[in-house]
N, C-alpha and C positions, 0 to 999 in steps of 0.2 A: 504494500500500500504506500503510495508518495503522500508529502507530507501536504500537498495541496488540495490534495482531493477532499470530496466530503465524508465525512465518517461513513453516516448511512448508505453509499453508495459504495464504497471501497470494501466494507464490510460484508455484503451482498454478493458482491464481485469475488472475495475472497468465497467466500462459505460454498456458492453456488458451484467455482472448482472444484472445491473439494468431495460435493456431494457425488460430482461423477465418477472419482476416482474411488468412493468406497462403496458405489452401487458395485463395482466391478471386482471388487477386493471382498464385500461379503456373497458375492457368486460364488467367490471359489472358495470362501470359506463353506459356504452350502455346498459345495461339491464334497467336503472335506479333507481338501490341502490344508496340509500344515502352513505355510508360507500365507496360504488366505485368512486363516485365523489369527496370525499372529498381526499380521497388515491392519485386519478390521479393527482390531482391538485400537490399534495405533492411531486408524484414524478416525474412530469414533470418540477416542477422548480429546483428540485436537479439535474436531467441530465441538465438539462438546465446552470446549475453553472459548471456542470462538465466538460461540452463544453467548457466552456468561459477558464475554468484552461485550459485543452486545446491549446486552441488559443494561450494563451498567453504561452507557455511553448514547448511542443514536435512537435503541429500539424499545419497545415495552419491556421491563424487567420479568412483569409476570410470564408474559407468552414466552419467551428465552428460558426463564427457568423452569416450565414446562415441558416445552420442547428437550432441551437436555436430558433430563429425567426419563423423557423415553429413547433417548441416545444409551443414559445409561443403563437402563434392562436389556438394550440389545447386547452390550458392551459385556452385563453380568453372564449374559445366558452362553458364553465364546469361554468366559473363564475359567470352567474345571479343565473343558477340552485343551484347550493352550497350556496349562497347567504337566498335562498326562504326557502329553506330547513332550515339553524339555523333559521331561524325569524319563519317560521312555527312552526317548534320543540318548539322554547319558548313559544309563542303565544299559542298555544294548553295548554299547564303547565301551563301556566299561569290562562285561562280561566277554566283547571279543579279546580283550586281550588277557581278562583270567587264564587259569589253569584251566583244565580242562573240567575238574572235578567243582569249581566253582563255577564253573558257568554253567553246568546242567543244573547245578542247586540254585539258579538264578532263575532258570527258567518257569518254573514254578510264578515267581514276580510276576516277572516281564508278561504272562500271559494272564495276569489278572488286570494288571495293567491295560493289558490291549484292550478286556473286556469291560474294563472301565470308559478307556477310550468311545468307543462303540457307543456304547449309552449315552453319555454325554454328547457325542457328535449328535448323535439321533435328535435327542432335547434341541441341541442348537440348531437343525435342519427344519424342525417343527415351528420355532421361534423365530424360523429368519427363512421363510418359504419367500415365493417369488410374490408373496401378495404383499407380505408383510413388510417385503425391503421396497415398493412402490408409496404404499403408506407412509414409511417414510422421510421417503426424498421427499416425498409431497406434504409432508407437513413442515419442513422444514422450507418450501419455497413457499409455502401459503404464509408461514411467519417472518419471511422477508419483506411481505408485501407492502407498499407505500403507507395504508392505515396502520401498520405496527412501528413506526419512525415517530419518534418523539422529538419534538422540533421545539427547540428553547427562543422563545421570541419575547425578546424584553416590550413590557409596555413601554420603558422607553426609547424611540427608537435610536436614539444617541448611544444607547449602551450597546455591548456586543456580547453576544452567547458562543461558548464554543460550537463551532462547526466543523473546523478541519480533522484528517489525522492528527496533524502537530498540534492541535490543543489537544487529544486526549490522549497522545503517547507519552507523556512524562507521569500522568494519575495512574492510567494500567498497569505500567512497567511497574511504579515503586506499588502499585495494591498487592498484584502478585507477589515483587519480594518481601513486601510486610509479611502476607500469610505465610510464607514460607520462613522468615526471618523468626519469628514466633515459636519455633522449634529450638531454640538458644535458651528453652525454657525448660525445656524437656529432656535436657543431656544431665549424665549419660541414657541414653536413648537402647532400648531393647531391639528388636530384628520390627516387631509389629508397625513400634512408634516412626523407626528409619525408614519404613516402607510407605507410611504417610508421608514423611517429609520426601522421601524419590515424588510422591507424587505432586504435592508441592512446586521441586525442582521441576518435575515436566511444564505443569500448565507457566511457573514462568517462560523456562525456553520455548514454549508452541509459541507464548503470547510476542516475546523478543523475535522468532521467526516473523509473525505476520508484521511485527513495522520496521523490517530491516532495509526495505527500501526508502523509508522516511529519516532510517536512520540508520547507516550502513556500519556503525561502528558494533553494533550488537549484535555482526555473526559471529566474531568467533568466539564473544562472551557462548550466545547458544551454542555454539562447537564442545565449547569447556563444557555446560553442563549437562551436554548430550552423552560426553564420556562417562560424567560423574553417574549420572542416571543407570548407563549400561551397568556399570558397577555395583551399584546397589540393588539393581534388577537382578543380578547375579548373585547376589548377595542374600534375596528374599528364595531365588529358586532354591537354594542349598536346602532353607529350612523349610518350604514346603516339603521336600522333598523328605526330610528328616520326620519332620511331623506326620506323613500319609504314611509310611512304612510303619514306625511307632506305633502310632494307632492300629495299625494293621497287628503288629505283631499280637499287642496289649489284647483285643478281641478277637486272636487264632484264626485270622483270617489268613494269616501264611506262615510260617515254620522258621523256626529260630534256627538259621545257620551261621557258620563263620564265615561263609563266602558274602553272607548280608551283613554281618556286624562287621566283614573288615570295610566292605562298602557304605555301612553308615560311618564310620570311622572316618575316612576317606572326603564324606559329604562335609562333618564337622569336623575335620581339620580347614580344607579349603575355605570352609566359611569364616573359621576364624582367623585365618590369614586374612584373608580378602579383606576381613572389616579390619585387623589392623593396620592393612595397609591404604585402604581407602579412608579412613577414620580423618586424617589432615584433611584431604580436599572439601570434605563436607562440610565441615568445621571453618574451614576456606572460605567458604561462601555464605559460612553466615558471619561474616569479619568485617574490620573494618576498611580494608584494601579492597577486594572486594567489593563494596557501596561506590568507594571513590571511582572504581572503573568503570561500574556501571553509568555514574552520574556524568560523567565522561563520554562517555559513548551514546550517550542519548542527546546528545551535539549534534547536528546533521551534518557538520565539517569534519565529524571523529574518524578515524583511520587505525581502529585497534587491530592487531596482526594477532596470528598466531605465535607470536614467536615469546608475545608478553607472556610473565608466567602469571593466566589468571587464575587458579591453582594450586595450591602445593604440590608438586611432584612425587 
């Protein structure tokens, strides 16, 4: 979005791309590819952010936070499947390269697994038929529509109400870091809490995405928290992952081996590295270096590179 444009128009513009590109991405989630479920998820929480700007800016808040809300049941019904899928995917890698004797004691898993799979895909084909992804795109273009544009017109005409991008890209940018900033409250932070705040971290980088052309200095700030994200998304798979087999085990839905406890073993180690080693960047960004870059790069003459360390290393 340029910073000249009109919110509500830019906003429309944006959203209206993007709905094509997820009618197409939950097809193939309906088909049940892995790659389409994981895509949907992605860009049903980015419309979903784009709403909320939104709401709070050009359009009616109500209808936006509506609309979202049935973003997000689509969004729910995609997530055990995506879920089964990385733990599969690892599990599998995992067991090609056991012994021999642990990976037939896997296999046992990996096939409840699959029938886990199976159901859940089924659930999401049901929730997301060809009727129900028409529904809605089309509610979301019915809630672009010119009556949903909240238009601030001072009685007097001397005064000025925000219209542009660049009036409302300095209020979203710092809302999002606020909600997210809010987390500095909550350390030291468990796997649950850190997984709120990844989500946090996203809706700012989607929101940094859509005014990087008003304000070019905030790619590679969203570059940085794009990484950070992956890492803490990596970070929550460990202990799903830990958490379903557990449970499993606790109610003898599968058989207590050593080729599974050296592979949950295996699960919490890497988690606990991972969070010691990503622990600085998140902490990074709720700092004071950090703000000042931000505040910086929301300059439309700002020129931040990758090369700054926005980040801890």
């Amino acid at each position: 979005m340029r910073g000249d444009e009109k919110m509500a128009d830019a906003m429309r513009v944006e959203v209206e791309s993007q709905i094509g590109i997820l009618r197409k991405r939950l097809k193939k989630a309906h088909a049940g590819k892995v790659g389409g479920v994981h895509k949907s998820r992605t860009e049903l929480r980015r419309i979903r952010t784009e709403l909320d700007t939104m709401g709070h800016t050009a359009y009616g808040s109500g209808v936006m936070a509506r609309l979202a809300e049935r973003l997000r049941d689509a969004e729910r019904s995609l997530a055990k499947t995506r879920d089964v899928d990385v733990l599969l995917a690892d599990l599998r890698a995992h067991a090609r390269d056991a012994a021999r004797g642990d990976a037939q004691s896997l296999g046992a898993v990996i096939a409840r697994l699959e029938a886990r799979r199976g159901r859940s895909a089924k659930r999401a084909r049901k929730a997301l038929n060809r009727r129900a992804r028409d529904e809605l795109a089309g509610a979301v273009r019915v809630a672009m529509k010119p009556k949903n544009v909240v238009a601030l017109r001072p009685k007097n005409p001397a005064r000025a109400a925000p219209e542009l991008v660049r009036h409302f890209m300095h209020q979203e940018v710092w809302r999002r870091y606020d909600a997210l900033r809010a987390y500095d409250a909550r350390l030291p932070a468990d796997v649950a809490t850190l997984h709120k705040l990844r989500s946090a971290c996203r809706e700012l980088r989607f929101t940094l995405e859509a005014f990087e052309d008003a304000a070019p200095g905030l790619a590679p700030i969203a570059r940085a928290l794009h990484r950070l994200q992956d890492e803490m998304g990596e970070l929550h798979d460990h202990q799903i992952a830990i958490d379903l087999l557990e449970r499993w085990l606790h109610k003898r839905k599968i058989a207590r081996s050593r080729a599974l406890d050296r592979y949950l073993a295996r699960r919490a180690e890497a988690r606990d590295e991972l969070r010691s080693r990503s622990e600085p960047r998140w902490l990074g960004v709720l700092g004071e270096t950090f703000r000042l870059r931000l505040a910086r790069a929301l300059e439309p003459d700002a020129r931040a590179t990758d090369r700054e360390p926005l980040l801890a290393a």
